[in-house]
DOKOLVEX-249923 format. One record per residue: residue number from 1; x, y, z of N, C-alpha, C in turn. Coordinates in Angstrom, 2 decimals, padded with zeros to 5 digits. Example, Ala and Ser with C-alpha at 12.3 -4.5 7.8 and 13.67 -1.06 7.14 Angstrom:
! residues 2
@resi: 1	n.u: 013.19	n.v: -005.69	n.w: 007.80	ca.u: 012.30	ca.v: -004.50	ca.w: 007.80	c.u: 013.20	c.v: -003.30	c.w: 007.80
@resi: 2	n.u: 012.85	n.v: -002.25	n.w: 007.08	ca.u: 013.67	ca.v: -001.06	ca.w: 007.14	c.u: 012.90	c.v: 000.03	c.w: 007.87
//
This chain:
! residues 123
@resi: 1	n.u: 000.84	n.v: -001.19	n.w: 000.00	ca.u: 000.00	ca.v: 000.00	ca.w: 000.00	c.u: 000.88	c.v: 001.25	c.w: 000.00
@resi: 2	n.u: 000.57	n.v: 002.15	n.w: -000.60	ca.u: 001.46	ca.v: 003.34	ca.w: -001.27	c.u: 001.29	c.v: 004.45	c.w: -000.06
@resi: 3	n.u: 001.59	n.v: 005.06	n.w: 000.46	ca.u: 001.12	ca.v: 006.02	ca.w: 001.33	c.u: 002.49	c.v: 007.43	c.w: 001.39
@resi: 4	n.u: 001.72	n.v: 008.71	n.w: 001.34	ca.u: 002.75	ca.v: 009.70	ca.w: 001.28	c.u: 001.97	c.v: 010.34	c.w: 002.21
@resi: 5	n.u: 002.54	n.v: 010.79	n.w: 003.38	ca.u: 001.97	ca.v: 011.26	ca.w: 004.76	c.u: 003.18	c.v: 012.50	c.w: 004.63
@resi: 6	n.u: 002.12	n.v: 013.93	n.w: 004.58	ca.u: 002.69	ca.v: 015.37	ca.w: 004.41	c.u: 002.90	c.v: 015.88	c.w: 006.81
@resi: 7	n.u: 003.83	n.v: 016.57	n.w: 006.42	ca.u: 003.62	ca.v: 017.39	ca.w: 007.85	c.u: 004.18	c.v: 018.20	c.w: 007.85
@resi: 8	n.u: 004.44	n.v: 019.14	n.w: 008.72	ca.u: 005.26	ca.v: 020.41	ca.w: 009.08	c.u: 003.88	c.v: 021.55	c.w: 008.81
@resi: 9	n.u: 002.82	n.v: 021.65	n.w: 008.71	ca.u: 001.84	ca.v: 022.65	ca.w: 008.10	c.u: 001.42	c.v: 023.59	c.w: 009.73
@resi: 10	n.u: 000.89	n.v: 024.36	n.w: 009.43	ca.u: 000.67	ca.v: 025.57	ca.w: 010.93	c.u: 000.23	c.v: 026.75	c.w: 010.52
@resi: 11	n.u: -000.21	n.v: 027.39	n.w: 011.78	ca.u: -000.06	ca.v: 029.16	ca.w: 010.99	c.u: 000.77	c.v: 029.96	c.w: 011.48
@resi: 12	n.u: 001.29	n.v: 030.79	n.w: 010.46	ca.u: 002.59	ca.v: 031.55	ca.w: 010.88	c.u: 002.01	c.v: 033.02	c.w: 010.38
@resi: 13	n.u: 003.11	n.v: 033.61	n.w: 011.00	ca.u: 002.80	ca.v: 035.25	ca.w: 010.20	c.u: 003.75	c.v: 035.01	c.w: 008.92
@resi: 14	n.u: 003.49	n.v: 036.38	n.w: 008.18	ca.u: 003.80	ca.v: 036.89	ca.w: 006.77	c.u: 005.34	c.v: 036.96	c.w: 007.35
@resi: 15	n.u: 005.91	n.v: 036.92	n.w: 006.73	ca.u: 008.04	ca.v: 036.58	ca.w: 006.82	c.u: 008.44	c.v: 035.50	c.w: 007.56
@resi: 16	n.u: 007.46	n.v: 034.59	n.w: 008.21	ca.u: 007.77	ca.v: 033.31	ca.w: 008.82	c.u: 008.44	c.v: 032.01	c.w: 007.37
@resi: 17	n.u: 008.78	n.v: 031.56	n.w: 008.63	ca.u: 008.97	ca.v: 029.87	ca.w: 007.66	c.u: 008.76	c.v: 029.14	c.w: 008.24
@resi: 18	n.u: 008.46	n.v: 027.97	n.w: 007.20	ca.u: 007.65	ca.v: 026.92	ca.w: 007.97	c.u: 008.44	c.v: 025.67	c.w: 006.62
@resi: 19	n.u: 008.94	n.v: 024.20	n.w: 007.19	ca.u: 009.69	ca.v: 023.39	ca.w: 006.62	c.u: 008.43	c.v: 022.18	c.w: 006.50
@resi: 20	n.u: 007.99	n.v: 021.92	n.w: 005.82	ca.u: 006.83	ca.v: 020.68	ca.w: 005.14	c.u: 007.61	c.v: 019.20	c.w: 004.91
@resi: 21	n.u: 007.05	n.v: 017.88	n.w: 005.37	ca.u: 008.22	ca.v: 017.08	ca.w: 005.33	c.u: 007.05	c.v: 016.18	c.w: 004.22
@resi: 22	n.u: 007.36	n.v: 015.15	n.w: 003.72	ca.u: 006.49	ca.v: 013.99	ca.w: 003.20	c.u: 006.96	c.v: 012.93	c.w: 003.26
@resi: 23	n.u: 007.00	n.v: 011.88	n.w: 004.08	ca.u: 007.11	ca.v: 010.54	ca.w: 003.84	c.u: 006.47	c.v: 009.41	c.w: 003.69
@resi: 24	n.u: 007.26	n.v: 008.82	n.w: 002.41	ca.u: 006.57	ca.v: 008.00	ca.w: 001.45	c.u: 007.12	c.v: 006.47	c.w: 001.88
@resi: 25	n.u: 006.09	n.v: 005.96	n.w: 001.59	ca.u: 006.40	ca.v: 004.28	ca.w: 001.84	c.u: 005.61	c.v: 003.49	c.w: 000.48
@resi: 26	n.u: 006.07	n.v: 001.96	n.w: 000.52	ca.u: 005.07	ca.v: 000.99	ca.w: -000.35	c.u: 005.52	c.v: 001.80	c.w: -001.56
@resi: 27	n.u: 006.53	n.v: 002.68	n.w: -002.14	ca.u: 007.22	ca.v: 002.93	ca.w: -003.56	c.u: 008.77	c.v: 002.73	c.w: -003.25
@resi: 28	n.u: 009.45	n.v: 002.42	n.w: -004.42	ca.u: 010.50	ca.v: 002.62	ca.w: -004.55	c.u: 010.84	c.v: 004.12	c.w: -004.80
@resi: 29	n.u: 011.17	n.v: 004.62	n.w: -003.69	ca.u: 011.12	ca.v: 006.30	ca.w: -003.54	c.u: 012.26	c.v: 006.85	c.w: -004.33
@resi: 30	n.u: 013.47	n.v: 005.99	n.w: -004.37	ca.u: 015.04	ca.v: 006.79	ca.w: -004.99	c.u: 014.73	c.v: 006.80	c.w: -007.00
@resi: 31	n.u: 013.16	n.v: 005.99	n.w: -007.14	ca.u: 013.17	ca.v: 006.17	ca.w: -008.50	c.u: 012.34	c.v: 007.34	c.w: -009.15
@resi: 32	n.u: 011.65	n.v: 007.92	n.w: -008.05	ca.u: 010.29	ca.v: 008.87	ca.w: -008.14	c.u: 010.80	c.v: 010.26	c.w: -008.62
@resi: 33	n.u: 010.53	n.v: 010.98	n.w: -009.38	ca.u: 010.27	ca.v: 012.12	ca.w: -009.15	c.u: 009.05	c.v: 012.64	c.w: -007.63
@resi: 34	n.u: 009.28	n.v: 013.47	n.w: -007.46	ca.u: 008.62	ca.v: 014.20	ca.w: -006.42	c.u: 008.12	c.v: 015.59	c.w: -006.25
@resi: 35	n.u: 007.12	n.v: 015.93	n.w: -006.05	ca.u: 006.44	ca.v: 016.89	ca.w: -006.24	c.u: 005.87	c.v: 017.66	c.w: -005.24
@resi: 36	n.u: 005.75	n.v: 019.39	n.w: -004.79	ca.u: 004.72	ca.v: 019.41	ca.w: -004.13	c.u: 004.15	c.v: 020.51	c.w: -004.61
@resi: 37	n.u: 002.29	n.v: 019.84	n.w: -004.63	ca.u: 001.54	ca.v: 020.78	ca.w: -005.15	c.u: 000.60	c.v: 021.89	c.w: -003.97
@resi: 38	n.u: -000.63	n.v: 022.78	n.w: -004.16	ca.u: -001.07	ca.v: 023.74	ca.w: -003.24	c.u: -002.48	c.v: 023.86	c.w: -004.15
@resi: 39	n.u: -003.26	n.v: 024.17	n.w: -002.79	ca.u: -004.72	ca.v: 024.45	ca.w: -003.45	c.u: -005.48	c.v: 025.70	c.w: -002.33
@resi: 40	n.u: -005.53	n.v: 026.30	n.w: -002.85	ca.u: -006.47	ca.v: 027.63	ca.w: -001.62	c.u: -007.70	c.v: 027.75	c.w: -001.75
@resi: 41	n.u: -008.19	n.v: 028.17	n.w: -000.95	ca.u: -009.72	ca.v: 027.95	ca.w: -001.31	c.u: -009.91	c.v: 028.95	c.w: -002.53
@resi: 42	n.u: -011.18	n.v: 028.02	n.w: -003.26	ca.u: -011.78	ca.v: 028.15	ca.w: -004.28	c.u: -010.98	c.v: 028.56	c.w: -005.50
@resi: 43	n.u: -009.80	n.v: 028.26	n.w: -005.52	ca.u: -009.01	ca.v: 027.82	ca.w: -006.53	c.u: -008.28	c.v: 026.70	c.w: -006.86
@resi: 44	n.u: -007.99	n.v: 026.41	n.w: -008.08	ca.u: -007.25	ca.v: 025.28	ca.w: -008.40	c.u: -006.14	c.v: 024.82	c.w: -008.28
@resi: 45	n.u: -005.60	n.v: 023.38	n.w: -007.93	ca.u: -004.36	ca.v: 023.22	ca.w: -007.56	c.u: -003.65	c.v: 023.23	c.w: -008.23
@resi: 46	n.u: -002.38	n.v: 023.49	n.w: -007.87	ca.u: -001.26	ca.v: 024.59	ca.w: -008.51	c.u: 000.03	c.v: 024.00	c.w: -008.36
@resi: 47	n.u: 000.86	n.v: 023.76	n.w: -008.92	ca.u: 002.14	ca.v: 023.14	ca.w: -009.03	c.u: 003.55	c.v: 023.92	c.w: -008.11
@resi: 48	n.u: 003.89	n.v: 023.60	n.w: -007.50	ca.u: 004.52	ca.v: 024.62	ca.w: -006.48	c.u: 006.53	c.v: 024.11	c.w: -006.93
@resi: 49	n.u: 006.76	n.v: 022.69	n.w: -006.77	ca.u: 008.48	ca.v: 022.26	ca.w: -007.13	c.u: 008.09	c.v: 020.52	c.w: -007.36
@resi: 50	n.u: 009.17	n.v: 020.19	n.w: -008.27	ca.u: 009.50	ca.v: 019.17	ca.w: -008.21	c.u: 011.23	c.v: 018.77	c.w: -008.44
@resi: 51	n.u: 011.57	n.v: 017.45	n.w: -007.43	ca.u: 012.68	ca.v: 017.39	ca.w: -007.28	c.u: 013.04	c.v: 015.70	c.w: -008.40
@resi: 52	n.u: 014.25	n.v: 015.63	n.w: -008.65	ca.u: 013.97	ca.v: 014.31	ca.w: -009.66	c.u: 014.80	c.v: 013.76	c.w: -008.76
@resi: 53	n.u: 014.62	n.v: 011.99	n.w: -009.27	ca.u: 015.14	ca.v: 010.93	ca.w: -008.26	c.u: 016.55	c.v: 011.00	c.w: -007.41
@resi: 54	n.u: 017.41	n.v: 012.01	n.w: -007.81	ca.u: 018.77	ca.v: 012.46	ca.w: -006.55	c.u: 018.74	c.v: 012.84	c.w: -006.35
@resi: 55	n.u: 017.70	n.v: 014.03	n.w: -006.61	ca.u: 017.71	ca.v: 015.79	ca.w: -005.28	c.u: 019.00	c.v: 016.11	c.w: -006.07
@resi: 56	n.u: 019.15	n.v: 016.05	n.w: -007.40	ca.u: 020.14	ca.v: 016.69	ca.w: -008.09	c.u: 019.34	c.v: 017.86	c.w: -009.07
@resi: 57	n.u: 018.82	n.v: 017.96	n.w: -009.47	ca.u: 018.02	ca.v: 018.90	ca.w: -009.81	c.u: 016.28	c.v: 019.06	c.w: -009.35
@resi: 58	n.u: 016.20	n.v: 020.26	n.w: -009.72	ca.u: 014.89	ca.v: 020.97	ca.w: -009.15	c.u: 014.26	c.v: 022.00	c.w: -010.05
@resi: 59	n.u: 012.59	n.v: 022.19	n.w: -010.10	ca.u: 012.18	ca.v: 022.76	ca.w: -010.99	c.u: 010.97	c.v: 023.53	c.w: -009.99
@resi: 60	n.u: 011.14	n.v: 024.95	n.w: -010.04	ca.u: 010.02	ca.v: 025.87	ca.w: -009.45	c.u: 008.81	c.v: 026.58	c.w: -009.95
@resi: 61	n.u: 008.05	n.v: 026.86	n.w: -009.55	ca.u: 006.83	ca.v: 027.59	ca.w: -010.19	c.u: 007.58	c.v: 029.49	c.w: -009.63
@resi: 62	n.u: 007.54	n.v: 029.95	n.w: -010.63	ca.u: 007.80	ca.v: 031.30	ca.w: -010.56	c.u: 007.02	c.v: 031.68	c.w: -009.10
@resi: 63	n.u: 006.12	n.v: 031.73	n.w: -008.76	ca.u: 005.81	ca.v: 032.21	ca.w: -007.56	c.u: 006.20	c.v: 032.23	c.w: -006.66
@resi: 64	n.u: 006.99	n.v: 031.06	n.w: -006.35	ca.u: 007.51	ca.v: 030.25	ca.w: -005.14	c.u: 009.35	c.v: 030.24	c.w: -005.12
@resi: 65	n.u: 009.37	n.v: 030.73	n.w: -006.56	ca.u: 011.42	ca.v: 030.86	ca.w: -006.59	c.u: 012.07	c.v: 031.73	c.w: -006.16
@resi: 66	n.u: 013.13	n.v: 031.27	n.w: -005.56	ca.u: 013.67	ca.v: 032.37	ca.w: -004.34	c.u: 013.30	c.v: 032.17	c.w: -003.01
@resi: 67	n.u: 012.06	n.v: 031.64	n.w: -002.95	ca.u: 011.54	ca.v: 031.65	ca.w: -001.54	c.u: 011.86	c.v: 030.30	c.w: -001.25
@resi: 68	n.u: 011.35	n.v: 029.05	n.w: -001.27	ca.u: 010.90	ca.v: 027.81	ca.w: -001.10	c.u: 012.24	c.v: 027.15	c.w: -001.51
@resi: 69	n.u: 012.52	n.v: 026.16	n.w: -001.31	ca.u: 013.53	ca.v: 025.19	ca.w: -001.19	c.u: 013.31	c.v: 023.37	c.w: -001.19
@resi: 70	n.u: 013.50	n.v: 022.49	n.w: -002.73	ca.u: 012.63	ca.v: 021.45	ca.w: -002.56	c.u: 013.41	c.v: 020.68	c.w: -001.72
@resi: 71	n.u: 013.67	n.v: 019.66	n.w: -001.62	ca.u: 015.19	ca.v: 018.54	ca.w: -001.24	c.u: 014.15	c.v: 017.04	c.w: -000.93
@resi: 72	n.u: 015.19	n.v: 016.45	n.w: -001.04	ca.u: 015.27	ca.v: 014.77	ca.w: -000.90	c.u: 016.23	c.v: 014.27	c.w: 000.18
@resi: 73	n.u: 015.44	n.v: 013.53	n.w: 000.90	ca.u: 016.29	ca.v: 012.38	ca.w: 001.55	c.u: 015.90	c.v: 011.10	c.w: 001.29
@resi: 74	n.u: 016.94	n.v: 010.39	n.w: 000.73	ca.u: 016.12	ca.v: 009.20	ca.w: -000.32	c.u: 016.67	c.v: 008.03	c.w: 000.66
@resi: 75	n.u: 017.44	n.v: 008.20	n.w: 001.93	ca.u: 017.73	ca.v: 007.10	ca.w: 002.50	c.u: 016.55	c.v: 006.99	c.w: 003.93
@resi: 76	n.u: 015.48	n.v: 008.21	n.w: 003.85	ca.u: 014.80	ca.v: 008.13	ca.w: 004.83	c.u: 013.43	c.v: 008.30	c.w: 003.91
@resi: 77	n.u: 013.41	n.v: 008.19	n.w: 002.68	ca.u: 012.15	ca.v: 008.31	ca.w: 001.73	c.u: 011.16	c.v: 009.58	c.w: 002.31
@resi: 78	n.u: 011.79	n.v: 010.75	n.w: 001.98	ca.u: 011.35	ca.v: 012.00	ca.w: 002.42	c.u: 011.54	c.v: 013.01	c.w: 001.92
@resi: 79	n.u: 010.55	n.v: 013.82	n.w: 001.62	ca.u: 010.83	ca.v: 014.92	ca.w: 000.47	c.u: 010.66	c.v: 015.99	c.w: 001.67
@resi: 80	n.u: 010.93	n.v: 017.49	n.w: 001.24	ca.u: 010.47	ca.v: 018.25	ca.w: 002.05	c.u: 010.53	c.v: 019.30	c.w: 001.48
@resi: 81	n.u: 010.07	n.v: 020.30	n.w: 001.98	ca.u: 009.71	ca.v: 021.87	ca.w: 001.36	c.u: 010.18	c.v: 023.05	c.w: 002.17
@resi: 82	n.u: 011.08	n.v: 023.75	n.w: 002.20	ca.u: 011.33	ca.v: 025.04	ca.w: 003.07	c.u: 010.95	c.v: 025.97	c.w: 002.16
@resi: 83	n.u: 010.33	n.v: 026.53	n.w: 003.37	ca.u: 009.38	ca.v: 027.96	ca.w: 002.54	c.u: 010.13	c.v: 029.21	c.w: 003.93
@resi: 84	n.u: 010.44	n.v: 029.53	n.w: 003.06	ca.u: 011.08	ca.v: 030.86	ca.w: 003.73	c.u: 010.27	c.v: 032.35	c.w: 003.32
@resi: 85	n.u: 010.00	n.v: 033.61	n.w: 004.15	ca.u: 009.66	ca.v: 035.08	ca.w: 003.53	c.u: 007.95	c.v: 034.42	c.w: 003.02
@resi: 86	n.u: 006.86	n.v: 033.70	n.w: 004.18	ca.u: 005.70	ca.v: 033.56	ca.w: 003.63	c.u: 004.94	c.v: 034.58	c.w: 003.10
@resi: 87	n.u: 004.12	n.v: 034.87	n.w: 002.85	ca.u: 002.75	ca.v: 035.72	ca.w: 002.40	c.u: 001.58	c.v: 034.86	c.w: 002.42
@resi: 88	n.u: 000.50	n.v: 035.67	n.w: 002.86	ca.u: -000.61	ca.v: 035.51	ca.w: 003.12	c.u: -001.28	c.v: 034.73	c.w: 001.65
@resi: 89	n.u: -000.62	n.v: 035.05	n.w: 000.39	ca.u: -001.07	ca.v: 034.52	ca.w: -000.65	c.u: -000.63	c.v: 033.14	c.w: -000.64
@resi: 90	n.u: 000.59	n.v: 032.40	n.w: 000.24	ca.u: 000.71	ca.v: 031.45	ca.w: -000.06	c.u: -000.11	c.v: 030.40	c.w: 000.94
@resi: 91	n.u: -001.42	n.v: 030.94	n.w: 001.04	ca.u: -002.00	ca.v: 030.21	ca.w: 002.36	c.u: -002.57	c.v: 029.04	c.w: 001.54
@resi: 92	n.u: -002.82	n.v: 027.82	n.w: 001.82	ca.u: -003.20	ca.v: 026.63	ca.w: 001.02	c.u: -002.92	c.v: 025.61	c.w: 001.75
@resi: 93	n.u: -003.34	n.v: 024.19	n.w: 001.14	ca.u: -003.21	ca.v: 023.13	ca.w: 001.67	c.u: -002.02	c.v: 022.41	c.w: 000.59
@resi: 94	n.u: -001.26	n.v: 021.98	n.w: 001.12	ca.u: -000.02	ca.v: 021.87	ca.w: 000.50	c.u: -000.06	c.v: 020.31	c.w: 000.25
@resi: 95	n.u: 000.11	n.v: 019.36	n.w: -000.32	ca.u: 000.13	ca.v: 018.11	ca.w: -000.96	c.u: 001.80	c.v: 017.62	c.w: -001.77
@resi: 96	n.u: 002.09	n.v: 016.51	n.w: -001.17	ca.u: 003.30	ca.v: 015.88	ca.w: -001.90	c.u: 002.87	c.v: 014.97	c.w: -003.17
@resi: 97	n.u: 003.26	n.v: 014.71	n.w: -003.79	ca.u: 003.06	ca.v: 014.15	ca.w: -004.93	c.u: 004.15	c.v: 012.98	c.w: -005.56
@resi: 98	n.u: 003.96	n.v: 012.14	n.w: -005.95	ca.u: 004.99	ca.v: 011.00	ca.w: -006.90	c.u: 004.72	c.v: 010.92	c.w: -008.53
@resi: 99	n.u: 005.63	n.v: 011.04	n.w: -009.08	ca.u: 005.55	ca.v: 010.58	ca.w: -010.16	c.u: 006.67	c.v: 009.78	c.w: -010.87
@resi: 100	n.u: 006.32	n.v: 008.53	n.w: -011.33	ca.u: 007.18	ca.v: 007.24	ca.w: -011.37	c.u: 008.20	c.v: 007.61	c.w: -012.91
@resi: 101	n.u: 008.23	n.v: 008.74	n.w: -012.97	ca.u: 009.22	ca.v: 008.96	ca.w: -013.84	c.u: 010.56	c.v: 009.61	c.w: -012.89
@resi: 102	n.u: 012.04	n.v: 009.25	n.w: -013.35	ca.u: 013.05	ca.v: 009.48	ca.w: -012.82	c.u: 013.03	c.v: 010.95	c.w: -012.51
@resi: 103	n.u: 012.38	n.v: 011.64	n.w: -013.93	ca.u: 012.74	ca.v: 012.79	ca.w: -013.92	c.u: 011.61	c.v: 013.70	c.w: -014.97
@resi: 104	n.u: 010.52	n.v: 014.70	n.w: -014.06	ca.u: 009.65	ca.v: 015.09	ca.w: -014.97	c.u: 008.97	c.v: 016.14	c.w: -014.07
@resi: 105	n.u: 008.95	n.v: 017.72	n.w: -014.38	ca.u: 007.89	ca.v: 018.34	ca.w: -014.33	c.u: 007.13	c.v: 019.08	c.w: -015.20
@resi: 106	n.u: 006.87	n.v: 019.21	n.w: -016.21	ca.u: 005.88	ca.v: 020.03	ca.w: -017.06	c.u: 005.19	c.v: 018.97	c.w: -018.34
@resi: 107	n.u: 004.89	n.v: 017.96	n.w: -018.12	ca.u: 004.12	ca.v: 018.17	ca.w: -017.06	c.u: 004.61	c.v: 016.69	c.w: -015.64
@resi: 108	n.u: 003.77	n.v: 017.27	n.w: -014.86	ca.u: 004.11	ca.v: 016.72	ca.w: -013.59	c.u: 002.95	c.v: 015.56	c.w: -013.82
@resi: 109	n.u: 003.16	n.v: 013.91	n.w: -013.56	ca.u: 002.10	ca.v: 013.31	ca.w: -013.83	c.u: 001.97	c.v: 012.36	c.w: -012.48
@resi: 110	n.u: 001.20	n.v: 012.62	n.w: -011.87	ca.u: 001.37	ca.v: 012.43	ca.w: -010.48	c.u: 000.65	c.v: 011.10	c.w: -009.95
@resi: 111	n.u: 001.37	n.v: 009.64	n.w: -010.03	ca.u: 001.13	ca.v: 008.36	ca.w: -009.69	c.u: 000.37	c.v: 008.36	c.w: -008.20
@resi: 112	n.u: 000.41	n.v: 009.16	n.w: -007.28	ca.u: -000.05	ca.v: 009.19	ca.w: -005.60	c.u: 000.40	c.v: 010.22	c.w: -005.49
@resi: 113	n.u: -000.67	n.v: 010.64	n.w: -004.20	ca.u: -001.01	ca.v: 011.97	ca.w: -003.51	c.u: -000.97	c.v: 011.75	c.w: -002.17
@resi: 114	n.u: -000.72	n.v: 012.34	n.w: -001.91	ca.u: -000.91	ca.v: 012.92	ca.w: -000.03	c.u: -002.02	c.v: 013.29	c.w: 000.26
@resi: 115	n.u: -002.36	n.v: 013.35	n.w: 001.72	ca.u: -003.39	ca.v: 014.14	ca.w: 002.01	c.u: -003.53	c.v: 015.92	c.w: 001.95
@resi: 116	n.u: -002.46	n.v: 015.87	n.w: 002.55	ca.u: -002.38	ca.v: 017.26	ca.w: 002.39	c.u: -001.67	c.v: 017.92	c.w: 003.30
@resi: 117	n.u: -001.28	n.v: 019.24	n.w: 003.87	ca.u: -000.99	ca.v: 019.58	ca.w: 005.04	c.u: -001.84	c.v: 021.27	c.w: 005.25
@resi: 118	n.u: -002.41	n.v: 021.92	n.w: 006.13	ca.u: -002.89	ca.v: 023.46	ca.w: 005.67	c.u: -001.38	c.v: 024.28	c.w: 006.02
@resi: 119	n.u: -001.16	n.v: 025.19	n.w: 005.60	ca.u: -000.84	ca.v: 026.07	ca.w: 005.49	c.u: -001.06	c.v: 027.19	c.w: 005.86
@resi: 120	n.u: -001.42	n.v: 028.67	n.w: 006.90	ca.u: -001.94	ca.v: 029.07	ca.w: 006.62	c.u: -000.98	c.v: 030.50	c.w: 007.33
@resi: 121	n.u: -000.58	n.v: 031.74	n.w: 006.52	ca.u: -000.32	ca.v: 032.62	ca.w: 006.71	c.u: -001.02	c.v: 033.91	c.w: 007.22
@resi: 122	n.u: -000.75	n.v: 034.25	n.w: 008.12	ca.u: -001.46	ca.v: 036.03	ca.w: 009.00	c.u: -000.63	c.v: 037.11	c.w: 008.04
@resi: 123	n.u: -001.43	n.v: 037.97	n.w: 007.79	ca.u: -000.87	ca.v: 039.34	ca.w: 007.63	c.u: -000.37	c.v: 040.11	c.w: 008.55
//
């Protein structure tokens, strides 16, 4: 059974950071691309980074570059997200993602999902 269990989520103020972890089991994780996506209310979910199977490269959504930080730990099957300098715009429920290609985001084709984690930034 496949399971990607997100955490690190809270509310912080606007210039906080907050580090999002995901660990994945029931995949061979060192072959995955990895992903994490965001959904706010009453909008659609949104592609935020993906890291490919060595945490040797990384691919950002303009919104989030500069700020956010993807990484891999592939000997503890764990992706994670540092979000540094928040804003209130990045308030959402944040989701890890797999996709069984070594190496792929545009598009991102996402084999399993997480539940989610909230997110949620103060002004």
């Amino acid at each position: 059974q496949v399971q990607l269990v997100e955490s690190g989520g809270g509310l912080v103020q606007a210039g906080d950071s907050l580090r999002l972890s995901c660990a994945a089991s029931g995949i061979t994780f060192s072959t995955y691309t990895m992903g994490w996506f965001r959904q706010a209310p009453g909008k659609e979910r949104e592609f935020v980074a993906a890291i490919n199977w060595s945490g040797g490269t990384q691919y950002y959504a303009d919104s989030v570059k500069g700020r956010f930080t993807i990484s891999r730990d592939n000997a503890k099957h764990t992706v994670y997200l540092q979000m540094n300098g928040l804003t209130p715009g990045d308030t959402a429920v944040y989701s890890c993602a797999a996709d069984n290609r070594l190496w792929a985001y545009n598009p991102f084709r996402a084999n399993y999902w997480g539940q989610g984690t909230q997110v949620t930034v103060s002004s």
